[in-house]
C-alpha positions as CSV (number, residue, x, y, z in Angstrom):
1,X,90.7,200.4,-211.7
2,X,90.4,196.8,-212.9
3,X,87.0,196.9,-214.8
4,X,85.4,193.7,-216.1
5,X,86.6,192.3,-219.2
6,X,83.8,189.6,-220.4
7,X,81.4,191.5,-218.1
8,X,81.7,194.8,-219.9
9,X,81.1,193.7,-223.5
10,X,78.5,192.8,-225.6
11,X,77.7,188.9,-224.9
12,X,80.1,186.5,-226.5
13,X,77.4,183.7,-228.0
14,X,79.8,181.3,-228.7
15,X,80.8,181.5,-224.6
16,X,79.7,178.1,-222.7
17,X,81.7,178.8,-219.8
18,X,79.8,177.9,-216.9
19,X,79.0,181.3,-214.0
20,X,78.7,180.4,-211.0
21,X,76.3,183.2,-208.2
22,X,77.4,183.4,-205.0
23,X,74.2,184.4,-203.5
24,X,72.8,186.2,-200.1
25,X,71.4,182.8,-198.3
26,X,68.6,184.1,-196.5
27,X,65.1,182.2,-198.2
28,X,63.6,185.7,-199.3
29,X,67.1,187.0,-200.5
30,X,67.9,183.5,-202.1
31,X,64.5,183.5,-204.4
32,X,65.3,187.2,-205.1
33,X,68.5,185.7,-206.6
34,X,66.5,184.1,-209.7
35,X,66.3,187.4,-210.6
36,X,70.4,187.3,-211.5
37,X,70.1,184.4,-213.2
38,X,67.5,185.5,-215.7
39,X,69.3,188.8,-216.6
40,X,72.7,186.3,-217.0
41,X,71.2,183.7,-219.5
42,X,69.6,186.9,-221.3
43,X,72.8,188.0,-222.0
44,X,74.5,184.3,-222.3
45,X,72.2,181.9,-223.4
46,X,74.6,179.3,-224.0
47,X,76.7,179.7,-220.3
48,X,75.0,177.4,-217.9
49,X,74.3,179.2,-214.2
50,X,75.1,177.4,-210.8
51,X,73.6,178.6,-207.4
52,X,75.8,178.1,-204.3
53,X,73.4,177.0,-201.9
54,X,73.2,176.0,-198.6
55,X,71.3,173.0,-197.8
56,X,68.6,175.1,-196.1
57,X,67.9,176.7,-199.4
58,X,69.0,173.7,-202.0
59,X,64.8,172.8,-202.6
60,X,64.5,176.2,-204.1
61,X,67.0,175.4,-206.6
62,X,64.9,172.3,-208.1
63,X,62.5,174.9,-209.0
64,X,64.3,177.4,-210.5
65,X,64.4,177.6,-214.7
66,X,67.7,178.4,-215.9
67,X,69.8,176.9,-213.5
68,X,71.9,174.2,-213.8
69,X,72.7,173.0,-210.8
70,X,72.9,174.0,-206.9
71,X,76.4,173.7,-205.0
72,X,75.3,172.5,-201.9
73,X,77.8,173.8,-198.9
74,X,77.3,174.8,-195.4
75,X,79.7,177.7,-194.2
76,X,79.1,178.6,-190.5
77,X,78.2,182.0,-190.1
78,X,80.5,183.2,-186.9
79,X,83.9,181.8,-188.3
80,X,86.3,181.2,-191.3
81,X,86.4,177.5,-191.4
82,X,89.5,177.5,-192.8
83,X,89.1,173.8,-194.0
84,X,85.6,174.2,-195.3
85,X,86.6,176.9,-197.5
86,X,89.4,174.8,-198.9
87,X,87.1,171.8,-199.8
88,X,84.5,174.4,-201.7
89,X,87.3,175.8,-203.7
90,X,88.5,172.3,-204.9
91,X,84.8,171.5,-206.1
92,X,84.2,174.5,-207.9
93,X,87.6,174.0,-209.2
94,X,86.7,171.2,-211.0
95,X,83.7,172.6,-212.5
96,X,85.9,174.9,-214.5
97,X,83.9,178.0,-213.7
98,X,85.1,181.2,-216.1
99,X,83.1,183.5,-214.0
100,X,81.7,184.1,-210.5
101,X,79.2,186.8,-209.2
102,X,80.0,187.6,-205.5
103,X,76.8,188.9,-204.4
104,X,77.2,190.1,-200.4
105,X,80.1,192.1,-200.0
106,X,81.3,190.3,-197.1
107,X,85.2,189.1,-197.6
108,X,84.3,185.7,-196.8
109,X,82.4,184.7,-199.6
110,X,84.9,185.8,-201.9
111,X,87.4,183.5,-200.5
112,X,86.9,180.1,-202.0
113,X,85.9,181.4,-205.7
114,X,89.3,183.0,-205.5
115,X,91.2,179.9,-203.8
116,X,89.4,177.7,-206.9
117,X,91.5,180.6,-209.3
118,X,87.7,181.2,-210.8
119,X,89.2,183.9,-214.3
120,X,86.5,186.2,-213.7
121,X,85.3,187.3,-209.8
122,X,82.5,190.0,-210.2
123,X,81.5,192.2,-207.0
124,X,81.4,195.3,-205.3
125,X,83.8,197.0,-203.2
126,X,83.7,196.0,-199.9
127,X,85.5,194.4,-196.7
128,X,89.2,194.6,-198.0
129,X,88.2,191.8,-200.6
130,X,91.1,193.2,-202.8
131,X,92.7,190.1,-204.2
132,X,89.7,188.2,-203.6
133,X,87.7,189.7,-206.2
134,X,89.6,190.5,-209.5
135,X,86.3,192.6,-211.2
136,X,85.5,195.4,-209.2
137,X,81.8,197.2,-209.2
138,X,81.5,200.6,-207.3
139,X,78.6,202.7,-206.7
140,X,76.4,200.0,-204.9
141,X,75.3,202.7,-201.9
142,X,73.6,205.0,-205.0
143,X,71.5,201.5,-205.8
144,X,67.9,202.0,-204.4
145,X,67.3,199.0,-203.5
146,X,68.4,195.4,-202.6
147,X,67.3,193.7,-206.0
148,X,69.1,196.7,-208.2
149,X,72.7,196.0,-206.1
150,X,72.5,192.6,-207.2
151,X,71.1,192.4,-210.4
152,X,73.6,195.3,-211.6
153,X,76.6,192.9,-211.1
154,X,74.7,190.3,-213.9
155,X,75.1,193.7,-216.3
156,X,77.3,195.5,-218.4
157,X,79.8,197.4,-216.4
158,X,78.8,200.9,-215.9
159,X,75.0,200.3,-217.8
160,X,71.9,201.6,-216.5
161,X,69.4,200.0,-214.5
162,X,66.6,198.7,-216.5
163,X,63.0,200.1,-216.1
164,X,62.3,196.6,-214.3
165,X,64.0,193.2,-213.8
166,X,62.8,189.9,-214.8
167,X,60.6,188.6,-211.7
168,X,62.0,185.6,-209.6
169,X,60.2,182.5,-210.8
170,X,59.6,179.0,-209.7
171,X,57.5,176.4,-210.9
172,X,56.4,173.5,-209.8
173,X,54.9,170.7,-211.8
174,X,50.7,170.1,-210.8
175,X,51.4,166.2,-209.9
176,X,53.7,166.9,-207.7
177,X,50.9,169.3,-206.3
178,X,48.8,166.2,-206.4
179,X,51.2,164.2,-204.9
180,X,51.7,166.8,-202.0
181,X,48.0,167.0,-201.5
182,X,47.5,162.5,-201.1
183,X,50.4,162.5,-198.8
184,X,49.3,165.1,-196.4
185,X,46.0,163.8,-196.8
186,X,44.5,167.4,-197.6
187,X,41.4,168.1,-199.8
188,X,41.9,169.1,-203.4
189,X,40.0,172.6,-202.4
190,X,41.1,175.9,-202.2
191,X,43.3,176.5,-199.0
192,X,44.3,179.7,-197.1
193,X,48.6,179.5,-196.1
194,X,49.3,181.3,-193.2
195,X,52.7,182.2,-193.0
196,X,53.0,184.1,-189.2
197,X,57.4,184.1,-189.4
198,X,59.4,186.2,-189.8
199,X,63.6,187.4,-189.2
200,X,62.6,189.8,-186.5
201,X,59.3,189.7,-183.9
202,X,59.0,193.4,-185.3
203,X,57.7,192.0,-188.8
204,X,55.5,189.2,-187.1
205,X,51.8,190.6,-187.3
206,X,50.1,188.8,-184.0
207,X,46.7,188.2,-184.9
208,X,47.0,184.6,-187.1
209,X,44.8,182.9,-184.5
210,X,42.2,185.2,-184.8
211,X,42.1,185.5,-188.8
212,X,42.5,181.3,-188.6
213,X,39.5,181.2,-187.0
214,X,37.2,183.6,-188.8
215,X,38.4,182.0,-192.0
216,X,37.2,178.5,-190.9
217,X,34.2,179.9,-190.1
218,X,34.1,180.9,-193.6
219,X,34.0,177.8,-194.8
220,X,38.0,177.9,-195.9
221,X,40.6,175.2,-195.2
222,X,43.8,176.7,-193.1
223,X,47.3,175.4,-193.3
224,X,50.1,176.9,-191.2
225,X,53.5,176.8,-192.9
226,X,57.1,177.5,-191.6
227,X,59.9,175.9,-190.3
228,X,61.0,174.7,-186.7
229,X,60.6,177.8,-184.9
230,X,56.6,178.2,-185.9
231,X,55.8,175.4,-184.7
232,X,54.6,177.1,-181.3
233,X,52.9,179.5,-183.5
234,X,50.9,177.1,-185.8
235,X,50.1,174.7,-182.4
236,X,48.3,178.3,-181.3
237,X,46.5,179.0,-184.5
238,X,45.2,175.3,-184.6
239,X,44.1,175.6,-181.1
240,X,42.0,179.2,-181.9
241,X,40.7,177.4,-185.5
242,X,40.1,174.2,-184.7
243,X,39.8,171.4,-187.1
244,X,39.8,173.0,-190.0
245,X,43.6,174.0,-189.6
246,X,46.4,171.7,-190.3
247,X,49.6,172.3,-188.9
248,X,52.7,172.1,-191.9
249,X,55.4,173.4,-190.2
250,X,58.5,171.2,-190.2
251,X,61.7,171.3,-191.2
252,X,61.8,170.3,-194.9
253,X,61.7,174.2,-197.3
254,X,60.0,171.7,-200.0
255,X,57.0,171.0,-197.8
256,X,56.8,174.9,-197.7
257,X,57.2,175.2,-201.4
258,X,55.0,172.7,-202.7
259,X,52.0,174.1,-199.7
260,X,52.6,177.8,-201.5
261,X,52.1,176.5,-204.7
262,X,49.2,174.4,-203.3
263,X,47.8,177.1,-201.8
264,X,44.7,179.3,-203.0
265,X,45.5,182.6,-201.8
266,X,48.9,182.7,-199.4
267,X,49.2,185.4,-196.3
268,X,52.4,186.1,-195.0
269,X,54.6,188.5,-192.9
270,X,57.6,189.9,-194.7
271,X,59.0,186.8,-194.7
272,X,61.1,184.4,-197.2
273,X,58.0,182.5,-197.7
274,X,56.4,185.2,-198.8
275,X,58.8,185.7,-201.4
276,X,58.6,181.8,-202.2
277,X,54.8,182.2,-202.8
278,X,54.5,185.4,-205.4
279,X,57.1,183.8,-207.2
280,X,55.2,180.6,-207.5
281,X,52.2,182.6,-208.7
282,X,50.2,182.3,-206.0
283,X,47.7,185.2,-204.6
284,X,50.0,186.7,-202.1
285,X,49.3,189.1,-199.2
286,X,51.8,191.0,-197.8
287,X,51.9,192.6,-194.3
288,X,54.5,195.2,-194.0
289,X,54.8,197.2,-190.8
290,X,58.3,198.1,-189.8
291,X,59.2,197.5,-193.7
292,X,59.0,199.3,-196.8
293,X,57.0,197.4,-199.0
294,X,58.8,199.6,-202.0
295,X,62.3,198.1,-200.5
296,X,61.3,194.7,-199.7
297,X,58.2,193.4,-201.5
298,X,58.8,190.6,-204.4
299,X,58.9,192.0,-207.8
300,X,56.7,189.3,-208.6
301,X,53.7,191.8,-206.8
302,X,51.8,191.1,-204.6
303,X,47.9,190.4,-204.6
304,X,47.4,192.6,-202.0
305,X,50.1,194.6,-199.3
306,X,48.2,195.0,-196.2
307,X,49.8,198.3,-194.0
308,X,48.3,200.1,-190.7
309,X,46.3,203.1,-192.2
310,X,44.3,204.7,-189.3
311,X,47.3,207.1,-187.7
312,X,50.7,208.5,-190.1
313,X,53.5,207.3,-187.8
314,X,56.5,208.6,-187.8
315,X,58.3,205.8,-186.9
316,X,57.4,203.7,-189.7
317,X,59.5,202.4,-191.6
318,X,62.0,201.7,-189.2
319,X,63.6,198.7,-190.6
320,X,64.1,197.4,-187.1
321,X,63.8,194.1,-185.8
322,X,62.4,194.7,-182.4
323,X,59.4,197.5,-181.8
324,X,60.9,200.4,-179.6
325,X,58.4,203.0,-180.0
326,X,54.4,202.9,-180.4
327,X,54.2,200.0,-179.0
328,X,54.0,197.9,-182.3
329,X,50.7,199.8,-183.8
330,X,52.1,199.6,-187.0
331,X,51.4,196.2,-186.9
332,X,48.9,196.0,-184.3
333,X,46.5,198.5,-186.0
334,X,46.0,195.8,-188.5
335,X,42.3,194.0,-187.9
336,X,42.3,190.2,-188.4
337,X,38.9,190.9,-189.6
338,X,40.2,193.6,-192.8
339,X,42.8,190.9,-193.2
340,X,40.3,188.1,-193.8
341,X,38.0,190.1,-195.8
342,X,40.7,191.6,-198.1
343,X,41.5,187.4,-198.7
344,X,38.1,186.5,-199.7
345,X,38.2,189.2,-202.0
346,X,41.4,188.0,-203.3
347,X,40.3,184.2,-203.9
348,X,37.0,185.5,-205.7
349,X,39.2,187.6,-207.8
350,X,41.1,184.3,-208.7
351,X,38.4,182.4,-209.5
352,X,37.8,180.4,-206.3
353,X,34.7,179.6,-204.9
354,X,34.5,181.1,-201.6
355,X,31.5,179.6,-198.7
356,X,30.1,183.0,-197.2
């Protein structure tokens, strides 16, 4: 069994090789991926850390202490791209990389840090990768959750999972706030984000609108963040709050960044902005219906995870992305009023001032 060499020791200080983490690409899993790079430049201070990225994700990098740099390159998901592969392995080639954490376990990620003849190629068994990979990790299926599968690779071969990980962190410097603020011409008062997508209409709680409009009538400004596909979403939650909602949907992730970070108290579906938002600090509810809030929740915490608790169903958690039983009442059970209440509550425990 061919066990890591550098990865099983005690660190090597005097190593400035450069490790590069081929991460899961999905906005959630990408933040959660901060949390590798922290337990890396624990162990190596002195090895700078690169992020893969695609350009989707590439904003969250600028944000991110301890990392040097993001390699910015779109694979397509439904084939090899034989040629695209080549040219990735020829740029990280010339970076000189010593090692390289393959997060997913898919054979396809592991093929350009192996064609770029990266010394060390860290991940688990999986996919017939053999060749591909060079430092094999087995046991991920025993790993409780999605955080400890990947974190482990960033440890000691063989050592045992911390009590907790370093939370995911990204900061964002207050004038760009500022500057964010001027440009979208919003108020420098405390705002509610509304975050209504999701991967999967199972994990999309349906009453925005409603909780838009009984927070402006609160005497709170509303801003509706997500990407291109909430933009029929946010155009219904302006239309049931009126002018005190502004639409911020688009297609730029740093115009979702900067509003979480902008944002007095953010409420979100189970959703990579959610993730984005607890790990920018901000007050962040949660609402987890066909998801386990233990599985899936940031490490950051959250201010406040917002579940169904009138009837025990046995369905729940189904970890599916489309409702086929009970007829979605693990979501639907879910008042927009206890919602909006459970957010002032929140912003008066951060310090906000709050018209009732």
């Amino acid at each position: 069994m061919n066990r890591d060499s550098q990865l099983s020791g005690s660190a090597d200080r005097s190593d400035t090789r450069p490790i590069l983490i081929v991460p899961y690409m999905w906005i959630g899993d990408f933040v959660r991926n901060h949390t590798v790079v922290r337990v890396l430049k624990e162990r190596w201070p002195n090895r700078p850390v690169d992020l893969l990225t695609t350009s989707l994700c590439a904003p969250l990098v600028d944000y991110m202490p301890g990392v040097r740099a993001g390699i910015v390159w779109d694979l397509p998901r439904s084939r090899l791209a034989v040629g695209r592969q080549f040219g990735l392995a020829k740029l990280l080639r010339e970076r000189n990389y010593g090692t390289a954490l393959v997060l997913p376990r898919t054979w396809k990620a592991a093929i350009a840090p192996a064609l770029a003849g990266i010394p060390e190629r860290v991940g688990f068994v999986g996919e017939f990768r053999f060749g591909l990979l060079n430092r094999w990790r087995w046991g991920e299926k025993k790993l409780p959750r999605f955080i400890d599968k990947n974190a482990a690779l960033a440890q000691p071969y063989g050592a045992p999972l911390p009590p907790e990980w370093p939370v995911p962190q990204l900061r964002v410097p207050a004038e760009d706030i500022v500057r964010w603020r001027q440009a979208n011409g919003l108020s420098a008062g405390a705002a509610v984000a509304l975050a209504p997508g999701s991967v999967g209409v199972s994990k999309r709680w349906t009453y925005y609108p409603e909780a838009a409009r009984l927070l402006v009538e609160r005497g709170l400004e509303v801003w509706v963040v997500g990407g291109p596909a909430e933009k029929g979403l946010a155009q219904e939650i302006v239309a049931a709050g009126g002018p005190g909602v502004r639409d911020l949907t688009g297609t730029d992730l740093r115009n979702g960044v900067l509003a979480m970070a902008a944002a007095g108290v953010s409420i979100s579906n189970d959703s990579g902005l959610m993730h984005i938002a607890a790990a920018l600090g901000t007050p962040t509810m949660g609402i987890f219906g066909p998801t386990s809030p233990y599985l899936w929740a940031p490490l950051n915490g959250l201010a406040a995870t917002v579940v169904q608790d009138k009837s025990v169903l046995s369905c729940q958690p189904c970890q599916s992305t489309i409702c086929k039983m009970n007829d979605h009442r693990c979501m639907r059970d879910i008042a927009a009023s206890e919602v909006v209440g459970i957010a002032q509550r929140v912003l008066r425990e951060a310090g906000a001032r709050v018209t009732t």
